[in-house]
C-alpha positions in Angstrom: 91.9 95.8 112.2 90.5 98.6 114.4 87.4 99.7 114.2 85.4 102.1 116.1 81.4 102.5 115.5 79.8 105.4 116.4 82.0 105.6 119.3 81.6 109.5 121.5 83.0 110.7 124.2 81.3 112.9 126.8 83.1 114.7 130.3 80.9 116.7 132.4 78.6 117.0 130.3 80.7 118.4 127.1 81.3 116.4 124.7 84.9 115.8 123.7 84.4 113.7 120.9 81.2 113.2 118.8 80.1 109.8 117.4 82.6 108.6 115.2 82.9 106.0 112.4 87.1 104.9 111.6 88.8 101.6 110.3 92.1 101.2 110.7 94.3 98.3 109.1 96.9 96.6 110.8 100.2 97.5 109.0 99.3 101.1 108.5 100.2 104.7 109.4 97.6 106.7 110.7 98.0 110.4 111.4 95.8 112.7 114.2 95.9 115.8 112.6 94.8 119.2 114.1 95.1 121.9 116.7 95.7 121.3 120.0 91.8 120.6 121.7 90.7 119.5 118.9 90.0 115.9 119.9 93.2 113.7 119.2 94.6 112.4 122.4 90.6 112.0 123.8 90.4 109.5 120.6 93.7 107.9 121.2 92.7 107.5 125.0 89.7 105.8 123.3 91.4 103.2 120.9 94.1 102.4 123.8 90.7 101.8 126.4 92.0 104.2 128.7 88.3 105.6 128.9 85.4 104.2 128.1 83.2 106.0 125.5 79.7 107.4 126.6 78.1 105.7 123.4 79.2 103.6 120.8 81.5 100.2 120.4 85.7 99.1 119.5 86.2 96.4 117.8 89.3 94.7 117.4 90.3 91.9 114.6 86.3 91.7 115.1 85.8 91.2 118.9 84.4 93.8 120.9 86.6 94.9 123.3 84.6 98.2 124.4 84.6 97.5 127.9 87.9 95.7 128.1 90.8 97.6 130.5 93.5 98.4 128.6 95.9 96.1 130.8 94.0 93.1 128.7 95.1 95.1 125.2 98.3 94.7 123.5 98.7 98.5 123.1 102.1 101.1 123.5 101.2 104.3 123.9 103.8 107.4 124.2 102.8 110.8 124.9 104.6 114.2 124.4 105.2 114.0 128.4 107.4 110.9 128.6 107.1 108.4 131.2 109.5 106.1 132.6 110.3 104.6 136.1 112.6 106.8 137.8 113.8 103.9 140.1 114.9 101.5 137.1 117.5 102.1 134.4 117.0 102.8 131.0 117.8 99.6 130.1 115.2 98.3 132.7 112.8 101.3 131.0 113.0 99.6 128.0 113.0 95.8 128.9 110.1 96.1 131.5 107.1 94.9 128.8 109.0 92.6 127.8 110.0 91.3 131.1 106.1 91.4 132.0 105.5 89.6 128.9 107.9 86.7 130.2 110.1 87.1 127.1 113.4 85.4 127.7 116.7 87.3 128.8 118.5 86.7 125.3 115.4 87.9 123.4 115.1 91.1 125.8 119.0 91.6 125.8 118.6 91.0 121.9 115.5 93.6 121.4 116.6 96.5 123.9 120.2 97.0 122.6 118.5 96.9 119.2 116.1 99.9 119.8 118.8 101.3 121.9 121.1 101.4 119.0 118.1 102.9 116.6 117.0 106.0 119.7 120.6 106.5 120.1 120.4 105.5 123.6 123.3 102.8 123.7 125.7 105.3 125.8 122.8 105.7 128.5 121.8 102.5 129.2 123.2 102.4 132.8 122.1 105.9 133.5 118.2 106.5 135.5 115.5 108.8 133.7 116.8 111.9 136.1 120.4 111.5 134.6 119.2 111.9 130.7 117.8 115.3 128.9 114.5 116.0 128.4 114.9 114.3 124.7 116.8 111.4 126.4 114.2 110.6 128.7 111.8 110.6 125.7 113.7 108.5 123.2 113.8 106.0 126.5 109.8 105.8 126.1 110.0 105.2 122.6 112.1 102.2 122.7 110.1 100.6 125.6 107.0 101.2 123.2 109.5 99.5 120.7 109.8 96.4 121.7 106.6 95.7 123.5 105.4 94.4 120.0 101.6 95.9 120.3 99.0 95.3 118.0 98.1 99.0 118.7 100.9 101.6 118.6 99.5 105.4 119.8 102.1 108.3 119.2 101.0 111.5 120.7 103.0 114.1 119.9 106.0 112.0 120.5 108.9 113.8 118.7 108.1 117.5 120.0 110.7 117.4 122.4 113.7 116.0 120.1 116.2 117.8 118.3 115.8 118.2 114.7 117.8 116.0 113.3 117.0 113.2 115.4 113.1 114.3 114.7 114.0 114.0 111.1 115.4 110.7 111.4 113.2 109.1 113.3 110.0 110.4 111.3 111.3 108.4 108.7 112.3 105.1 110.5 109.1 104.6 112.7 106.7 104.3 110.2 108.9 101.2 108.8 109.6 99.6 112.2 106.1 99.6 113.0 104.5 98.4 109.8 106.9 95.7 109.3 105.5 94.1 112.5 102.1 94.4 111.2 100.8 96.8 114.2 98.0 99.9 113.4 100.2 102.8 114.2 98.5 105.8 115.4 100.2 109.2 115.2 98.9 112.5 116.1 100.7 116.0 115.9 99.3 119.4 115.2 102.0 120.1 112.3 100.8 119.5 108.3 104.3 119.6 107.8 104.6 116.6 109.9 101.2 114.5 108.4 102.7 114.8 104.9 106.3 113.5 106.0 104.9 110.8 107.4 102.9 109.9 104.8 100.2 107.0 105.3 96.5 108.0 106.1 95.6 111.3 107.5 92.2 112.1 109.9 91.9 115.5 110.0 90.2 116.4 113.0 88.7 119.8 114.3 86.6 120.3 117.3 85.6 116.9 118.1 85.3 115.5 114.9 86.7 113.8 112.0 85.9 116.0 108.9 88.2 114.0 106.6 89.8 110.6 106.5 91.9 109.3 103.8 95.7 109.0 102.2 97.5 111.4 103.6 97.9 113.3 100.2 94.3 113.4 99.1 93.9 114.8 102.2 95.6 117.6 101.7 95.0 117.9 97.8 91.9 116.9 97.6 90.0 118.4 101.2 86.3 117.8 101.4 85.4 121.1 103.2 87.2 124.2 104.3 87.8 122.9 107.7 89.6 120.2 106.6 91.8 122.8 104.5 92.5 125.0 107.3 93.2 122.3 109.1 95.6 121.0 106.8 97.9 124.3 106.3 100.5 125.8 108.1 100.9 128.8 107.6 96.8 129.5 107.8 95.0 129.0 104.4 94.6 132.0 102.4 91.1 132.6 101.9 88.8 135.3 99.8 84.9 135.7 99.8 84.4 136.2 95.6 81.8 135.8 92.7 82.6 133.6 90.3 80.9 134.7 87.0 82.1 133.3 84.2 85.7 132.8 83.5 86.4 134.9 86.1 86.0 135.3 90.1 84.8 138.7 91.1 84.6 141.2 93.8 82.4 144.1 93.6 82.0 143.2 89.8 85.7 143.6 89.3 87.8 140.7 88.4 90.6 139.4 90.8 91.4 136.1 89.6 90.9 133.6 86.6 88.8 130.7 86.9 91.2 127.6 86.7 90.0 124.4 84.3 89.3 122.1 87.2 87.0 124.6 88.5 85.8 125.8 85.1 81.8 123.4 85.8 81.1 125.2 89.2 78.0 127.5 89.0 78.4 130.8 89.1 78.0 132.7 92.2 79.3 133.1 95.7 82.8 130.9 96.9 85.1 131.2 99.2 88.5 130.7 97.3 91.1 129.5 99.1 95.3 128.7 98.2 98.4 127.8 100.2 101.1 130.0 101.3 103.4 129.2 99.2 101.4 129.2 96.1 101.4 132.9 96.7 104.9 134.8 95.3 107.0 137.6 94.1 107.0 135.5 90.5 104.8 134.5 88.2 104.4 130.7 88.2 105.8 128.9 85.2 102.1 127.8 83.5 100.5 131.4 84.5 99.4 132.9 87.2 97.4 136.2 88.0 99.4 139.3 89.7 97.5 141.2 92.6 98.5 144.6 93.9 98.9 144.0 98.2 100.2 146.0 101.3 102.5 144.3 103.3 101.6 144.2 107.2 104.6 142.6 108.7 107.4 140.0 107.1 109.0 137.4 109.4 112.3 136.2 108.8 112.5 132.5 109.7 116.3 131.0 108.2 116.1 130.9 104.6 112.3 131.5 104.1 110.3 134.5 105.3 106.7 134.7 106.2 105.3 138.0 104.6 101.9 139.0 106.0 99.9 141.4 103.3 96.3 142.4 102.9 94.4 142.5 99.9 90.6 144.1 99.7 89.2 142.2 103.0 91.4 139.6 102.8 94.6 139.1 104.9 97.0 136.6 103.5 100.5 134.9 104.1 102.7 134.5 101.5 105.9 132.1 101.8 109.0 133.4 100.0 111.8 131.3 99.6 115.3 133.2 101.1 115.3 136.2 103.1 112.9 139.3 102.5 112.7 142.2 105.0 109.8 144.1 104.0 108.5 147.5 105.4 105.2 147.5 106.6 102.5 149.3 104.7 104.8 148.9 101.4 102.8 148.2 98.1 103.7 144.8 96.0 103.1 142.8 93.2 102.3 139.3 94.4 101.2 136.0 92.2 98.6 133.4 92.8 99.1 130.3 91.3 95.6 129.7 89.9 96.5 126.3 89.2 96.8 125.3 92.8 92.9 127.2 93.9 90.3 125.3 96.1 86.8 127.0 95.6 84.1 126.3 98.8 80.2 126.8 98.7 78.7 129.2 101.2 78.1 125.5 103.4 81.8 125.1 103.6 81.8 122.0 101.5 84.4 121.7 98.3 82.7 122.4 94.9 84.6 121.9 91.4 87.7 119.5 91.3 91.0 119.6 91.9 94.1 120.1 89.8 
């Protein structure tokens, strides 16, 4: 287990990351989540001990091991920039913790042609780093973060420079290689999209801070604040200051949207109301949903779903339609919110009413 207590993080006077509370268990998936500066490779650098935190202490299967270089850790770390030895092969690359380790040539033969075979690498082994692709070279850091075997597995970003379908595949089979040897695997990307695939426990970070940790899914159903949400959508949320009164919320004393069940006990007065992308669209919801009258500003084709920017009252939203929709700007639409799916904030930022 991982656990960091009150642990900050100060450069120059700025501080990077403020006092922070997480447990991590061994076996699980955690996911970084958030925009780039918000905070998650300063933490990473912090779990791995590659800088020492300004306040604060990291504790490890329950020994302290604040102070302790990260050469005394058993952590892997990979980073968006890969790094391997350009002098050494890739099967060197890969065998070279092991080898440190003094792990036996039929073990390290054994465990590199193994992760070879899963990083599609098999074909390369021969080959330096400068012969291999950019995603080559990468894959090549995975597998020697592999088979090292760490307690403590950091992922930054490590699949932004792979092709698609190998960024599919392997989204799915690191979270098992890693768990079944009972290491904390710690994964950060700036992509929702990403969290959710990968399941397992999400910290949603903004700004130096974690606003939110928990299963990845109650995360992003159930966000405790309106950072969190923002954080947590892609396209941006779609947000509106209203009134609730009553049944109804209101803008200038006009209705615009029906008060769902779940947040039928909230008080009445000021909210931000907030909704994904995509439970904005040309048709009405099966269950009910409320039609709005918008102006388009732009729509962005993007394969077989478009992005279709519109305003309504002092709101500018993002609607994600399924297929292709070219849509002149300035043109007026009927649009529907699925009330079902509506998050309501208090003027403090912090959720209010539950969740459906």
């Amino acid at each position: 287990m991982l656990e960091m207590k009150k642990i900050s993080k100060v450069v120059g006077g700025e501080t990077h990351i403020y006092p922070t509370d997480l447990v991590l268990e061994r076996g699980s998936l955690n996911v970084l989540l958030g925009p780039t500066l918000s905070g998650k490779t300063s933490l990473m650098r912090l779990m791995a001990g590659l800088d020492k935190p300004a306040s604060g202490s990291l504790l490890f299967d329950g020994a302290d091991v604040t102070g302790l270089p990260v050469q005394k850790r058993s952590v892997a770390m990979v980073y968006q920039q890969f790094i391997n030895y350009p002098a050494m092969t890739v099967y060197e690359n890969i065998a070279s913790p092991m080898r440190i380790s003094g792990a036996d040539t039929a073990t390290i033969d054994r465990e590199v042609r193994k992760a070879a075979d899963l990083l599609k690498l098999t074909p390369y082994l021969d080959r330096t780093p400068l012969n291999l692709s950019g995603g080559q070279q990468q894959r090549t850091a995975l597998a020697r973060a592999i088979v090292k075997n760490a307690d403590l597995v950091l992922l930054d970003e490590p699949l932004a420079n792979l092709d698609y379908k190998l960024r599919e595949e392997l989204r799915e089979e690191l979270p098992k290689i890693f768990a079944a040897s009972g290491a904390i695997f710690v994964y950060a990307t700036t992509e929702p999209s990403e969290a959710l695939l990968l399941g397992g426990n999400t910290a949603a970070l903004s700004q130096g801070r974690i606003t939110q940790f928990d299963k990845t899914i109650d995360v992003y159903r159930r966000p405790v604040d309106l950072i969190t949400a923002r954080t947590f959508a892609d396209p941006p949320l779609n947000c509106i200051e209203l009134v609730k009164a009553g049944s109804a919320f209101t803008l200038d004393g006009k209705s615009v949207l029906t008060v769902p069940a779940h947040l039928a006990g909230i008080g009445n007065g000021p909210c931000t109301v907030a909704f994904q992308p995509h439970h904005l669209s040309f048709d009405r919801p099966q269950g009910g949903g409320d039609a709005l009258t918008v102006k388009t500003a732009i729509s962005e084709i993007a394969g077989s779903e478009s992005f279709i920017h519109v305003g309504f009252a002092n709101a500018r939203w993002v609607m994600l339609a399924p297929g292709i929709h070219d849509i002149e700007p300035d043109a007026t639409l009927e649009v529907f919110v699925d009330t079902r799916h509506l998050m309501a904030f208090g003027p403090d930022g912090r959720a209010i009413g539950g969740t459906a």
